[in-house]
N, C-alpha and C positions, 0 to 999 in steps of 0.2 A: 450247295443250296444257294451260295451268292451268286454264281457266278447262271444260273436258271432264271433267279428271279430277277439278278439285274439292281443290287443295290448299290447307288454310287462312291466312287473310291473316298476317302478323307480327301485327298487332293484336289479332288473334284469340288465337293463338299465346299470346300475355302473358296476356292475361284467364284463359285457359286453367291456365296458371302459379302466378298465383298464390293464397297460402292454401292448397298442394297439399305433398306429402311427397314424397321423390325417388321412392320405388316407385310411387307413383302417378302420377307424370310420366313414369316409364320406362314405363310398361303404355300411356299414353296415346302416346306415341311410337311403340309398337312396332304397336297396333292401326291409328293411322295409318296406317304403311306396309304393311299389309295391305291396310288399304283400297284405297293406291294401287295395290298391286299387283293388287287384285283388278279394278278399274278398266282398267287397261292391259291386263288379257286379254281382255277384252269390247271393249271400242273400237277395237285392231289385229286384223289379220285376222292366223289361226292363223299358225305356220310353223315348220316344223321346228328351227331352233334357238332358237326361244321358250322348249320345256323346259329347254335346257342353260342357258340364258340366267337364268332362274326360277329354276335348282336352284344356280347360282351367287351370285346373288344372296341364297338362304333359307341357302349357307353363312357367306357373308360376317356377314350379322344375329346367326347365331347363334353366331359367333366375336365379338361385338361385346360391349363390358361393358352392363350394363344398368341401370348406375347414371349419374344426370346430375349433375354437377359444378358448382355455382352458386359463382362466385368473382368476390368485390367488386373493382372498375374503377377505377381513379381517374385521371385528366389531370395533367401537368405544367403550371402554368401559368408559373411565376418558376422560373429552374435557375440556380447561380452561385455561387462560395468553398463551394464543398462544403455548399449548403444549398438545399432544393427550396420550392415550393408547391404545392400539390397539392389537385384538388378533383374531385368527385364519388362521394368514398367515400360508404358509407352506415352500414356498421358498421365501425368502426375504433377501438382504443384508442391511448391512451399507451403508447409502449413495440413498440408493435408492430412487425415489420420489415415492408418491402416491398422492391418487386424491379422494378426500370425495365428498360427492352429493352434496354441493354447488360451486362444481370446484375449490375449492382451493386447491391446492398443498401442500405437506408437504414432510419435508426431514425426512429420518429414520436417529436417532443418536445414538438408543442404542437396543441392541437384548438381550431380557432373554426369559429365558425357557417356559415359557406361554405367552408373550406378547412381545410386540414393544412398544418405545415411539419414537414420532415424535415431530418435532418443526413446526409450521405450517406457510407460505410463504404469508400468509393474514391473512384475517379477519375470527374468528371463528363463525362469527354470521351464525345464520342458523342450525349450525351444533351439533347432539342431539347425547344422548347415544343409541347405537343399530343401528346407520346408517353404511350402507355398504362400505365401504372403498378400492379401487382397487390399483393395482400395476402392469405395465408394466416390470418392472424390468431395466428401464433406470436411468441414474443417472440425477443430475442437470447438467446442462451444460451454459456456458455463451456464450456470442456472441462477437468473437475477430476478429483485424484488423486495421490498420491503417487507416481507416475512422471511429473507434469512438474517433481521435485527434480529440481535442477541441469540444465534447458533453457530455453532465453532465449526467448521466445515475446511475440508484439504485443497490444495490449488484446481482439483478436477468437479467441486461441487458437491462434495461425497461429506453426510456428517460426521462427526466426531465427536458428539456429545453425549450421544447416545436417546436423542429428542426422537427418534423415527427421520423417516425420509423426509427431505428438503424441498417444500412446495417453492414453486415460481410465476411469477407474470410472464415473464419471457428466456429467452437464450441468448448472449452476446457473445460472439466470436476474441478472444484474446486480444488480437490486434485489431484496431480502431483506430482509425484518420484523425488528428487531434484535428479541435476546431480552428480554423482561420481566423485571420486578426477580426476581421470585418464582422463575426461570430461573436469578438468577446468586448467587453469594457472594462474602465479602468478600472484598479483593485482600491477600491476606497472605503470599504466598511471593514470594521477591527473584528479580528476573533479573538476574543480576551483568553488567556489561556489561564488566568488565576492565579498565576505567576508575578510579584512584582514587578522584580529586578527585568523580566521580560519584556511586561506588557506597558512600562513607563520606558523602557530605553530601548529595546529591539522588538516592536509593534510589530504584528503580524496581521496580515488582510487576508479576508476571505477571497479566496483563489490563487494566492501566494504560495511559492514554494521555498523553506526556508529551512537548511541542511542541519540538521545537528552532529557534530563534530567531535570526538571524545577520546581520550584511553578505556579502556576496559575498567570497569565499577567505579566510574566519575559518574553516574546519576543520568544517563541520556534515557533509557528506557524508564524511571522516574521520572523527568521531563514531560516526555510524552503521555504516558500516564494521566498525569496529573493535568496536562491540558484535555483530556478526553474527561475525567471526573470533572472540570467545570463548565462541560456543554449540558450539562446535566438538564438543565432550564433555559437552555435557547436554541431549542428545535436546532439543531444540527445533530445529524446521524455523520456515527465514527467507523470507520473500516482500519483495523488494525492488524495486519500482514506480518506472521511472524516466519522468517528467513533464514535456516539452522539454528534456530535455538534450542535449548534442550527442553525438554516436555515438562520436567519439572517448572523451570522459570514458567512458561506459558502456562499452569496448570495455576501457579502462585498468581499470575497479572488474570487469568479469570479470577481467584478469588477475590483480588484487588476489588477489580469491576464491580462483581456480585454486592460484596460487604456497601459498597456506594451506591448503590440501584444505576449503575450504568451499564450491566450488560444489557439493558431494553431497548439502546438507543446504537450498539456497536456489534460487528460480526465481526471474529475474529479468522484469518484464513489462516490455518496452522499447514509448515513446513518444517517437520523437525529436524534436527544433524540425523538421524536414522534414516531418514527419508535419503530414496535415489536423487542426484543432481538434478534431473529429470524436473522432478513435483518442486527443487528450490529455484530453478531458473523459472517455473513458470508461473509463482507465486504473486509477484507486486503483481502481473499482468491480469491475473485472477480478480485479485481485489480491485483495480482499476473498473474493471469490466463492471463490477458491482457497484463501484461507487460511481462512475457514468451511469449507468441507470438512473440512482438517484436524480443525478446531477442535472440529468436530460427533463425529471418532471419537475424541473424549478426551485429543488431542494437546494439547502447549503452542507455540505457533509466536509469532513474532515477524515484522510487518509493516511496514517503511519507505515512508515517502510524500516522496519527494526532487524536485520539491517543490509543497506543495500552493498555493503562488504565482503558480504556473506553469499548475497547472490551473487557480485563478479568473479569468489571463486567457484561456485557453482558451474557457471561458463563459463569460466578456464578451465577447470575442469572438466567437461562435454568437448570442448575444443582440441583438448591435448587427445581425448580418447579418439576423436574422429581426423585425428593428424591434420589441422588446418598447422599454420606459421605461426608459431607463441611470434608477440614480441615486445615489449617493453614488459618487466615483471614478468612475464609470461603470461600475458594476458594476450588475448585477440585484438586484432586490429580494428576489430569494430566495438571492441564492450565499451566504448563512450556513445557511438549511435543506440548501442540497447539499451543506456539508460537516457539520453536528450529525448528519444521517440517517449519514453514512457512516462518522463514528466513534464514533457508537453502538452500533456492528456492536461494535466490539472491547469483552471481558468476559470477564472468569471466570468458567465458568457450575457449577451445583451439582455436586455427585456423584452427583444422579438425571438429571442430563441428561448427566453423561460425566467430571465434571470438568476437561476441556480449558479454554486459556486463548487469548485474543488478545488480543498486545499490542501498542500500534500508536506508534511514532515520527514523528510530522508531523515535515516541514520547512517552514520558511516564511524567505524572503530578505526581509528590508528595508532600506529604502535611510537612509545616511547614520543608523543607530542610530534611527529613529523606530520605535518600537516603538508608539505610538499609532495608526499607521495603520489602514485598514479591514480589512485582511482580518488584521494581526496579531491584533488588540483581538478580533476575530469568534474565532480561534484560540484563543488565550487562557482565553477566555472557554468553550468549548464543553470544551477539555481540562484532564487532572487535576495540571497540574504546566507547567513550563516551562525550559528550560535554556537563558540569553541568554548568546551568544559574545561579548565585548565586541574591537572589531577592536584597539583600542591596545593590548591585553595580548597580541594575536597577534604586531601589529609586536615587541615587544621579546622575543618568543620564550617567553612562557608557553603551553604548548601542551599541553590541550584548555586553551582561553579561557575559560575560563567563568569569569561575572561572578556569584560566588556571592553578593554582595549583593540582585541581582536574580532571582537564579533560586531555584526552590522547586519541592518534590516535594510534592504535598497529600496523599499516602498516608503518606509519611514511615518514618518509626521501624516501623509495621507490616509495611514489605518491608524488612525489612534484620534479617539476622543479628546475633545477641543480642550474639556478642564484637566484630562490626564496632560495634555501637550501644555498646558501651564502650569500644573504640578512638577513636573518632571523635568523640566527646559534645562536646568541647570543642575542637574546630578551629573550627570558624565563629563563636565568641566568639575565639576567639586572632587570628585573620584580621581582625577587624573590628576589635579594636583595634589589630592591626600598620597595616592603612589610616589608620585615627586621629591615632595619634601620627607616625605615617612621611611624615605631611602639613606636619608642625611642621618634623621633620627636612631637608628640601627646601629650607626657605629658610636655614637656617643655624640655626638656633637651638638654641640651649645645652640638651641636655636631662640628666636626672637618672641613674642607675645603673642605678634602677629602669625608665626608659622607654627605655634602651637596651637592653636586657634584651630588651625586648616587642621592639624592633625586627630583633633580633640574631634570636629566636625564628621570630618572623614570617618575616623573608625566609628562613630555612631552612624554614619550613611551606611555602612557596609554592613553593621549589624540591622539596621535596619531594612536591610535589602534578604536576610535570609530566614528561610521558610523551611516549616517543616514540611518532609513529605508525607504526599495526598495529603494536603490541607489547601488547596485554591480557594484563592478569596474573590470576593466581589469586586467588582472595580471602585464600585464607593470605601468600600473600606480600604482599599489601596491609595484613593486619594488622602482619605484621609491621616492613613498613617505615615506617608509620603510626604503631606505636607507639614505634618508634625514635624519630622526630621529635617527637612530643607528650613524651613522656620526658624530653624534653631532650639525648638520646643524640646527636645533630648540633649541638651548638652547638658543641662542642670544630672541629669539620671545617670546613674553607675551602668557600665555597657553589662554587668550583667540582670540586670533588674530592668534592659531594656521590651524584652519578651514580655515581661511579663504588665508591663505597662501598657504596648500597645494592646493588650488583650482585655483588660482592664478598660482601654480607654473605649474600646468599638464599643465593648457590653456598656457603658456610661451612657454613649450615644447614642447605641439602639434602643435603649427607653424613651427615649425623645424621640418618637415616629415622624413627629412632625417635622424635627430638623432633618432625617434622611429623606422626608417626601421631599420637600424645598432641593435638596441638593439635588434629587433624581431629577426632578425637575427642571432642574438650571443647568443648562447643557454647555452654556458658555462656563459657568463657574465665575461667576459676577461677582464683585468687588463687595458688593452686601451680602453674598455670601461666605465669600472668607472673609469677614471680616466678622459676622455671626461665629464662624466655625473657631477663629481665635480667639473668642468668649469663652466658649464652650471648652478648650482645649486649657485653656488658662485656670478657670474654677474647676475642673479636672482634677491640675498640679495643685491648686491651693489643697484639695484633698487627699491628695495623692501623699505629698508630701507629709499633711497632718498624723494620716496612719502608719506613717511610716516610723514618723517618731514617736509613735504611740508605743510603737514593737521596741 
């Protein structure tokens, strides 16, 4: 029959193909089958349902699209821990997805000379050596907008709340060009995080990146937290990216949220330790991509990375399965560029690109206080500050831990309010020499009037620096219980009756509305009004004191 009518070889076929445009290969298709059909009426003998036969046939073709569809091939050759081999692409980038014959998606992460390796987006079951493997040539894309505030959703977009499916404004691809200098401005507005001991001695600026540093259960996901519960009232939307944690914790920091009315203002993008490598390497980038959306309509947002430890072995992990060179720790020789590209992203960007800001919170666990290790030191180094929890000051109940010796803000004094920066000026000299001398003290030794003074001071500074969690305060009441203590206003008070004094003293205060308007008001924090506020503070103690010996 072929060799009568004259249908051409495959070989033929190809030659024919290529160096052609699809409208040209649709026309040469279509005149084919003319031919053949003009063939097939000359070589059978007539017969009455030949017409129907024909006129069936000319309706079929011409219900037919007339465009041909050329789409790159590629073979599994290695499939296993959620990572492929793959070869016989011919045009393929990084980044690209593909689609194997049980519909699971896979990202492309590396291109050599004979093959691809892919990280795959699910489950590998199903999927065998020699199955066919396709490629559109689109990349991964998420699904951004300010209606996925307050829905818990996986690094690919998908929810997890069980809310129905996740509406969007738009799609942003993973990877994103961070903005240019010339893009952003200085970081000079505070994000209060509600925090004292923070927000008076390591200031934080909207657009600042400022690592949090810890042992395991020293309080850094508390940290965080609790500076997300006091954006509560100042329009900043929170992206909180959780990175192998277990589902329980992230099940507890949504109830967190909830009980606070902050999940309305935060999307949480869940990666559990159950979860493939795959969905924890792609997690901050996820959340990024959301929080640039915001960031881009002139919003200010705040982005938790809980923790970025977790994601470097994630990809060490992907790395060892796809045989690249471990090498220090056994990490890759690039997991410092994968996280410099990704907290680059975060910036204050000008007032002609929108003025929005993003600010980004790393978390990083190290083990036994080695803060020298590789991926702390990498951290460190890439962001503009750092806050180290030291664990023995957790054990005795200072709580936030924070080892103000060690930790530092490098934007400093530029994000922090002009009266908190005169409140505050002289805690971290009074702290460093409470440490000082309070080391003398320890083993017995005799000290003078004057160095009992410091030490008496000191441990009232330090109690007055700790907070319970989820309780962020306002800035005003942090000046004001701040300045009580710098004042000297708590040396009279037993350190444990100090709690319960400053709590006493704000409810005192805020019955006098008018003394908090004045202070909102006074942005300098003006001589007449601490000098007001030592009134105030002073008929306090005359009170304070009288019920006391009342008891």
């Amino acid at each position: 029959m072929s060799s009568s009518i004259g249908l051409p070889s495959l070989e033929a076929l190809k030659t024919n193909v290529l160096g052609k445009t699809e409208k040209e290969i649709s026309n040469e298709v279509e005149n084919s089958i003319k031919k053949i059909m003009g063939k097939v009426e000359k070589t059978q003998k007539p017969r009455p349902e030949q017409k129907i036969i024909r006129e069936m046939i000319s309706t079929i073709l011409e219900d037919l699209p007339t465009s041909v569809t050329i789409q790159d091939v590629g073979t599994v050759q290695h499939i296993g821990n959620s990572v492929a081999n793959l070869s016989g692409f011919q045009n393929i980038r990084t980044d690209d997805l593909v689609t194997f014959s049980n519909g699971v998606q896979g990202l492309v992460l590396d291109l050599e000379s004979e093959s691809v390796n892919v990280i795959l987006l699910g489950t590998d079951e199903g999927i065998q050596g020699g199955d066919l493997v396709t490629t559109s040539g689109k990349r991964l894309k998420i699904p951004v907008g300010p209606q996925l505030l307050g829905r818990v959703i996986n690094p690919l977009g998908e929810p997890l709340d069980g809310k129905g499916p996740v509406t969007s404004v738009d799609h942003y691809i993973l990877e994103r060009e961070a903005p240019s200098i010339i893009q952003r401005s200085p970081v000079n507005q505070p994000l209060q995080t509600g925090l004292k001991i923070i927000d008076a001695l390591l200031p934080i600026g909207r657009g600042q990146r400022e690592l949090i540093v810890g042992n395991r259960q020293t309080g850094k996901t508390a940290l965080a937290i609790d500076t997300i519960l006091n954006q509560k009232d100042s329009e900043i939307d929170c992206i909180y990216v959780a990175i192998g944690q277990k589902k329980s914790s992230i099940l507890s920091v949504k109830e967190t949220l909830e009980k606070h009315d902050a999940m309305k203002y935060t999307t949480i993008v869940l990666s559990s330790s159950d979860d493939p490598p795959s969905l924890r390497y792609l997690a901050p980038y996820s959340g990024t991509s959301i929080a640039e959306y915001l960031l881009h309509q002139g919003r200010d947002v705040l982005i938790i990375y809980d923790d970025l430890s977790k994601h470097a072995d994630a990809y060490r992990e992907l790395s060892l399965l796809l045989r690249r060179p471990p090498g220090r720790e056994a990490y890759p020789g690039d997991i410092f560029y994968q996280h410099s590209r990704l907290l680059e992203r975060s910036c204050k960007l000008s007032e002609e690109q929108g003025g929005g800001s993003l600010t980004a919170l790393p978390v990083v666990t190290i083990q036994e206080g080695n803060v020298s290790a590789y991926i702390p030191t990498n951290l460190i180094s890439i962001t503009d500050g750092q806050i180290i929890l030291d664990r023995n000051a957790f054990n005795k109940g200072i709580k936030p831990a924070v080892d103000v010796g060690r930790s530092v803000s490098r934007v400093g004094g530029a994000a922090q309010s002009k009266a908190m920066r005169k409140v505050s000026g002289d805690i971290r000299l009074q702290l460093a020499q409470y440490e000082e001398v309070s080391r003398f003290a320890r083993f017995g030794t005799e000290v003078d009037a004057l160095t009992a003074s410091q030490i008496a001071l000191g441990e009232r500074l330090q109690k007055n620096l700790i907070q319970d969690v989820n309780t962020p305060m306002h800035v005003l009441d942090q000046i004001v219980i701040l300045f009580a203590g710098t004042q000297g206003y708590l040396n009279t008070i037993e350190l444990d009756d100090i709690s319960s004094f400053e709590s006493e003293l704000l409810s005192y205060l805020h019955n006098d509305t008018f003394f908090f308007s004045t202070m909102n008001g006074d942005e300098d924090f003006s001589d007449e009004t601490r000098d007001e506020l030592r009134k105030e503070i002073e008929k306090f103690i005359v009170k304070w004191t009288e019920r006391r010996n009342e008891q």
